[in-house]
C-alpha positions in Angstrom: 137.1 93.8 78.8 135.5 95.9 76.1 134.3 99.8 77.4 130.6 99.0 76.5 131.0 95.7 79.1 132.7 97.5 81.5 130.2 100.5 81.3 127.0 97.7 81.8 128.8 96.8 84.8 128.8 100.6 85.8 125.7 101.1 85.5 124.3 97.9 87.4 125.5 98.7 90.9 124.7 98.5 94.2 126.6 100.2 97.1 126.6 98.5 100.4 126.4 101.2 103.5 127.3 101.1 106.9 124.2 102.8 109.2 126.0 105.2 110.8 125.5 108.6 111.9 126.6 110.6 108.8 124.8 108.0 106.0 121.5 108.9 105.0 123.0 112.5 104.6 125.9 111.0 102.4 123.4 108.8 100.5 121.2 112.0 99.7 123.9 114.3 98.5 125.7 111.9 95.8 123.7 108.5 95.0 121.3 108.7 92.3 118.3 107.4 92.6 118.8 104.4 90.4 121.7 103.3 92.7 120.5 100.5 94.5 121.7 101.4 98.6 122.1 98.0 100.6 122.3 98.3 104.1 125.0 96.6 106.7 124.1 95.1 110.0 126.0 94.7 112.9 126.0 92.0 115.7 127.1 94.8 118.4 124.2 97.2 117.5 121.7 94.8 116.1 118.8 95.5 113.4 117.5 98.7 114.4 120.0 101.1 112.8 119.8 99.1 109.8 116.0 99.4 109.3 115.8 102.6 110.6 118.0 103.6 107.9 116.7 101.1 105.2 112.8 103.0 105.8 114.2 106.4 105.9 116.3 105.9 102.5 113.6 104.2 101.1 111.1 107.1 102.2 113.4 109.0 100.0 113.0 106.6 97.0 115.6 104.6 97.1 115.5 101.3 95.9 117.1 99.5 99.6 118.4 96.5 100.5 118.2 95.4 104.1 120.5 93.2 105.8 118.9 90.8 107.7 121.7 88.4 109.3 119.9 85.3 110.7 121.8 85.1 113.8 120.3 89.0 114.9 116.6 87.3 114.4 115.2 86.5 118.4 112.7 84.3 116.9 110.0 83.6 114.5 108.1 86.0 115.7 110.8 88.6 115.3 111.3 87.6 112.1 107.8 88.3 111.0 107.9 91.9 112.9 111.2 92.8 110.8 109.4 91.4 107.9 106.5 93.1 108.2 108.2 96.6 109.3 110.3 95.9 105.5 107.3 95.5 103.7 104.9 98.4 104.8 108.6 100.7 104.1 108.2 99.3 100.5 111.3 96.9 100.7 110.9 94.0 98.1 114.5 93.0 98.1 116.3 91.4 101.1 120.0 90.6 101.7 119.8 87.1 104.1 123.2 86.2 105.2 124.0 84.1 108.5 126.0 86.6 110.3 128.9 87.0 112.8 126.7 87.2 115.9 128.0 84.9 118.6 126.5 83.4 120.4 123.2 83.9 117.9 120.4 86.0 119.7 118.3 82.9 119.2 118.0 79.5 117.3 118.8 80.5 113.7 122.3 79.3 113.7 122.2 80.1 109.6 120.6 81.8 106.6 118.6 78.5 105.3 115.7 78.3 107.9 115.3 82.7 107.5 115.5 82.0 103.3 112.7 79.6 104.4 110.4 81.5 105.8 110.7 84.4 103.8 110.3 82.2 100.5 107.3 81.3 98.3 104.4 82.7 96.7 103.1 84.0 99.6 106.4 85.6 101.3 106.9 89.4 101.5 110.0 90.1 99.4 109.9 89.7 95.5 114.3 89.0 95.9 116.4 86.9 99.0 120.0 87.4 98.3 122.4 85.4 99.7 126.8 85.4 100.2 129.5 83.6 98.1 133.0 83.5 99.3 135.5 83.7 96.2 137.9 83.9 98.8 137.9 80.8 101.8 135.9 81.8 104.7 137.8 82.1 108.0 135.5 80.1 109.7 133.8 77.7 106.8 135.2 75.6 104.8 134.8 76.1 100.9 133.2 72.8 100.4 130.8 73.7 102.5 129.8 77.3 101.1 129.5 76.4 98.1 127.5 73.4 99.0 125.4 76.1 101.1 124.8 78.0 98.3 123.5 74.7 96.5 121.0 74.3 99.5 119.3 77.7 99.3 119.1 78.6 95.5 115.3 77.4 95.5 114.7 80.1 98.6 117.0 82.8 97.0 117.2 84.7 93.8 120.5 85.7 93.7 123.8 85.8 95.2 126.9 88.8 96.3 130.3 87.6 96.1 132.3 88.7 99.2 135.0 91.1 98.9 137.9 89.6 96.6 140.9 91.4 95.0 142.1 89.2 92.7 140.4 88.5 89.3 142.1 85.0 89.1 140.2 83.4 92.1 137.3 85.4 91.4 136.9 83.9 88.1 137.9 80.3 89.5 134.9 80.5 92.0 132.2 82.0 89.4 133.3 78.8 87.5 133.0 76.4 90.6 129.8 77.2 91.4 128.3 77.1 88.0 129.8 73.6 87.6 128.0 72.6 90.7 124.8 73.7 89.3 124.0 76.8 91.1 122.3 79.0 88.5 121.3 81.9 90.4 122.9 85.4 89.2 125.7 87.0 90.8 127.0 90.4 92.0 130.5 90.8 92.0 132.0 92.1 95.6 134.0 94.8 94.6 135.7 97.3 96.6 135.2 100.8 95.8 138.6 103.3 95.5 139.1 103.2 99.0 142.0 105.6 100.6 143.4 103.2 103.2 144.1 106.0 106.2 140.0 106.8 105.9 138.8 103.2 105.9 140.9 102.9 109.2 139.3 105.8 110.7 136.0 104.9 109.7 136.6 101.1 111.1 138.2 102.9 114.5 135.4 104.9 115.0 132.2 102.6 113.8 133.6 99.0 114.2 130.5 97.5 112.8 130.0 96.1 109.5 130.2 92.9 108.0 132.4 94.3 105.1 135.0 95.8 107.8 134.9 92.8 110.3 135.8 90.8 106.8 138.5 92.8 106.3 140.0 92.6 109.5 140.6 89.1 109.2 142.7 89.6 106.4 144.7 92.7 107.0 147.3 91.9 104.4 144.1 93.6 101.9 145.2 96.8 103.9 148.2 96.6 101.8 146.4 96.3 98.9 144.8 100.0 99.3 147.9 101.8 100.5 150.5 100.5 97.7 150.9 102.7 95.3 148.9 101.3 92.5 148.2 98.1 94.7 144.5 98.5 93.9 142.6 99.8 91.5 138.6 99.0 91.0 139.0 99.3 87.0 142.6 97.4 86.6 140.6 94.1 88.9 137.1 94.5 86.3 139.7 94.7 83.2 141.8 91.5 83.8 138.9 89.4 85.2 137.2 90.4 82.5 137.2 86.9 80.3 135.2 85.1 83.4 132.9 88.4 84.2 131.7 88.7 80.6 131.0 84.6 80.0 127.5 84.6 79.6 127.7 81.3 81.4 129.1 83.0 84.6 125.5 85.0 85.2 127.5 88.1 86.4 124.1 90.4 86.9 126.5 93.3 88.2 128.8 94.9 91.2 128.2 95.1 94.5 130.4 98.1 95.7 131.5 98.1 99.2 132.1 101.7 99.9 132.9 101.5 103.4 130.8 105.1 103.7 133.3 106.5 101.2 130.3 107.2 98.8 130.9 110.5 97.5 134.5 109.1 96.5 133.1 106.0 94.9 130.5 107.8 92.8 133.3 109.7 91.7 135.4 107.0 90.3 132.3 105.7 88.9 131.0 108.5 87.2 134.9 109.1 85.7 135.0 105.9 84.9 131.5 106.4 82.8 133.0 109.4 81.2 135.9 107.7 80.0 134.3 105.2 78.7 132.2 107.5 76.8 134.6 108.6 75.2 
């Protein structure tokens, strides 16, 4: 991947946050303003942390991306409160993916009726993101995601690869999808330079999170952050490189998980700037 590629990519990011206690402070003291901060929701705690902490970043002029998993929503009048409470915060972009809340909290089983309502001229949100899982999903088969994402690319405007590790089936999927006609732009999941023994901690002490729930289903990707030079985010961008930088593959930029270890990924991403400034 050429530096001046790699640096675009650097400089279109988004970091997804968990809402806990310790955020908004973290958020404040090293993300720049042009950061885009999106904002996790979890099926134990429900919505309110995540747009008490989506108005108060936003309060602070951050450009915020609530998550808004369908399966958290009551009903439709729910819906239109959370709505509503986005809008008057100054939200226009909204991250709409089904969730891991079982049984639901009421009859959206899915994202497609939420993407729905939220849609059309006259909906409140300018973007509707939605997931794609490079990697299979442990409960969905891959068929059927894709074939989801086929389903709401009329409702949505664009999509966030799930977390992935390897370039190879990263690049496989961006193909896949394209070739089924799904045109909408994607940003890459990428994990931050996460120290394995904090990431624990952090999962210990919050357990919330779709990011962390994801990777406890694979806990081989633990190994992946405690091998000596088992992961790097810079080594994954370099050799998928050929499939991020197609024009074809619509790669709009990287989503960063930072499992709250923000000051240490704006770090790597500033050094990384640097380097490639040089």
């Amino acid at each position: 991947m050429g530096a001046q590629t790699l640096r675009r990519l650097l400089t279109r990011v988004r970091y997804e946050v968990l809402p806990a206690k310790a955020t908004e402070e973290k958020v404040l003291a090293h993300v720049p303003r042009d950061v885009v901060v999106t904002v996790t929701a979890s099926p134990v705690k429900g919505l309110e942390p995540t747009l008490l902490l989506t108005e108060r970043l936003a309060a602070h002029g951050y450009r915020v991306v609530p998550h808004v998993p369908a399966r958290l929503l009551r009903d439709d009048t729910h819906l239109k409160d959370v709505a509503e409470r986005l809008r008057t915060a100054g939200v226009a972009d909204v991250f709409v993916p089904a969730g891991d809340a079982d049984p639901p909290a009421g009859p959206y089983h899915g994202a497609l009726p939420v993407l729905r309502a939220l849609a059309g001229p006259g909906g409140p949100f300018a973007d509707l993101g939605i997931t794609g899982y490079p990697e299979s999903h442990p409960l969905i088969h891959d068929d059927v995601t894709i074939q989801s994402m086929w389903d709401k690319r009329e409702y949505a405007t664009y999509i966030v690869s799930n977390l992935c590790f390897d370039p190879r089936v990263l690049g496989d999927w961006l193909a896949r999808v394209r070739r089924r006609g799904v045109a909408l732009p994607v940003h890459l999941g990428v994990a931050g330079p996460v120290q394995r023994a904090k990431l624990l901690s952090m999962a210990a002490k919050i357990g919330v999170g779709e990011s962390t729930r994801f990777l406890t289903r694979h806990p081989s990707w633990f190994l992946r952050f405690a091998a000596p030079g088992g992961y790097a985010p810079e080594r994954l961008l370099t050799r998928g490189a050929p499939a991020f930088t197609a024009p074809a593959t619509a790669v709009a930029g990287l989503h960063l998980f930072t499992f709250n270890q923000i000051a240490e990924t704006e770090r790597w991403r500033r050094a990384a700037l640097d380097r490639l400034a040089g």
